[in-house]
Phi, psi and omega in degrees: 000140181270152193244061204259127167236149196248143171227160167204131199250079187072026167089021185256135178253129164242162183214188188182119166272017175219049199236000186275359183276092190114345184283341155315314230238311178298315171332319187285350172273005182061156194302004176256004176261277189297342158330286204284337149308286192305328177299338212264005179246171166344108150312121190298142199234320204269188149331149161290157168308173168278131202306324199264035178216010164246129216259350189199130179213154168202162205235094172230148192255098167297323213273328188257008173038055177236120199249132139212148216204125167228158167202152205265336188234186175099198200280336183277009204242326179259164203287313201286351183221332179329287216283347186283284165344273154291355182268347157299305201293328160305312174311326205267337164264088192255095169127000156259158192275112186270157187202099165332130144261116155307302173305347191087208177269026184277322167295338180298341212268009244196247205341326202258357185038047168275161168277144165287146180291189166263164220241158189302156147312175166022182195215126180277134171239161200287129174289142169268148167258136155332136150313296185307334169331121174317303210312321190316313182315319172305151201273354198225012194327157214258111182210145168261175127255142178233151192242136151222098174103233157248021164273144153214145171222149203268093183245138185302139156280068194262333200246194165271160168330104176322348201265019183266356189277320182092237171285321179316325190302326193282346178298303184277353163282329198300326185253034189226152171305123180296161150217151201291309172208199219194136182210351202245159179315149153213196186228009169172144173240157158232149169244114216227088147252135196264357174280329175276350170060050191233126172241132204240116175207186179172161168202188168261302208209122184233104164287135185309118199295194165291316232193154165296151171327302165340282170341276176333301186247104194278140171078338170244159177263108193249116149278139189236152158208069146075257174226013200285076200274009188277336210271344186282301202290328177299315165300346200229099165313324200278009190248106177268038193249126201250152188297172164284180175289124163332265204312313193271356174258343166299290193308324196296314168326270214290291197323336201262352181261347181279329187282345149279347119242078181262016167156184179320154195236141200260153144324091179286347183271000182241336156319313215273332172301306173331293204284306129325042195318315194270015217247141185272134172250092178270182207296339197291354194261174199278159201262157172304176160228131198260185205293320208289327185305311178285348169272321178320335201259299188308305184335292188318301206292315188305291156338274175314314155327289169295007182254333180298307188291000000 
């Protein structure tokens, strides 16, 4: 199954169809480690992916020391690791500007003054889950919420952002099951008051809608707040969800990113020939990592940590 992440280095675009699973983790070893990683993969010969099938990308500018980064999954995608997440990763870049794409790779394709592709029809929308849904269980479960009024309901994040549905959206929630409230991470929200006629809505990681957010709802005054999930919650009685523990939300990033580079990284492409002699290996699989990259990277994350702390 792919993974498709796109880099672009000074302006050389590389791309990897299984490289957007880890690309949170690789990022945290700071440039003098991820320079030579993003380098080390395929050069793109072709198209860009389609903005809306690439799942993780970053942008680095040496000269204007400007980082920009979205993934759709990982420590930057829940609510419970997210603020840990950047204040390592800004440490691990120390004098550059780091910056969320909202957009996805639309922004890279913006920064790089590529055209965006075009964009699909219609809008998938994310199924609500039960109270009861395992995914709930989970410490990072891939979820949206949505509040309208003082209802609230829980939907996979499967589809696009519920605020691309628009007023329809409120229709099709009227017959799906509510939950008395939400305590747990999630990875976007909306907020719907219908007397005020106002939509509140924000996210970590959004593949990129059809249409701006506006557009969709003719007549309300539509707010984006980013990644600001405080802003929901402050609005919403039924959402009990609290920043995480600091300190422990540090150590978990860095462990889970010193254990992602916890050494030489094997040649998947020379794996996948070994085990297959006949087999096609295209340009998309992640390039090795020899061991001295990997201590370097490990240096950066301690070093960021410890700055952190």
């Amino acid at each position: 199954m792919s993974s498709r992440a796109t880099f672009l280095v000074d302006r050389r675009r590389y791309e990897s169809s299984s490289g957007a699973v880890g690309l949170d983790l690789d990022l945290l070893a700071g440039p003098r480690a991820f320079v030579p990683f993003a380098e080390a993969h395929a050069e793109a010969a072709g198209p860009w992916y389609d903005d809306e099938a690439c799942e993780a990308g970053a942008l680095v500018d040496t000269r204007a020391k400007v980082l920009l980064v979205f993934a759709w999954e990982g420590v930057f995608a829940s609510t419970r690791t997210r603020a840990a997440a950047f204040e390592l990763l800004r440490r691990a870049w120390p004098g550059w500007r780091v910056r969320w794409l909202y957009d996805g790779q639309r922004g890279l394709r913006a920064y790089a003054g590529a055209e965006p592709c075009a964009h699909r029809g219609g809008v998938i929308a994310s199924p609500v889950l039960e109270p009861d849904d395992p995914e709930l269980a989970e410490p990072d479960p891939s979820v949206l919420v949505v509040t309208v009024g003082g209802r609230c309901h829980v939907l996979a994040m499967l589809g696009d952002h519920p605020v691309d549905e628009g007023p329809a959206l409120l229709e099709r929630l009227a017959a799906e099951p509510g939950h008395a409230g939400y305590s747990g991470a999630f990875e976007g929200g909306l907020h719907v008051d219908p007397l005020l006629r106002r939509v509140g809505w924000w996210h970590t990681t959004r593949r990129p809608g059809p249409a701006e957010a506006g557009e969709r709802w003719p007549g309300w005054t539509v707010e984006f707040w980013e990644d600001r999930w405080a802003e929901h919650v402050r609005r919403a009685p039924a959402l009990e969800v609290r920043e995480a523990d600091r300190a422990a939300a540090l150590a978990e990033v860095r462990d889970a990113a010193l254990d992602r580079w916890a050494g030489a990284r094997r040649d998947v492409r020379a794996a996948v020939r070994a085990a297959a002699p006949g087999a096609l290996t295209g340009p998309g699989l992640s390039p090795p990592v020899p061991g001295d990259l990997a201590a370097r990277a490990r240096e950066a994350i301690v070093r960021a940590h410890a700055a952190a702390r």
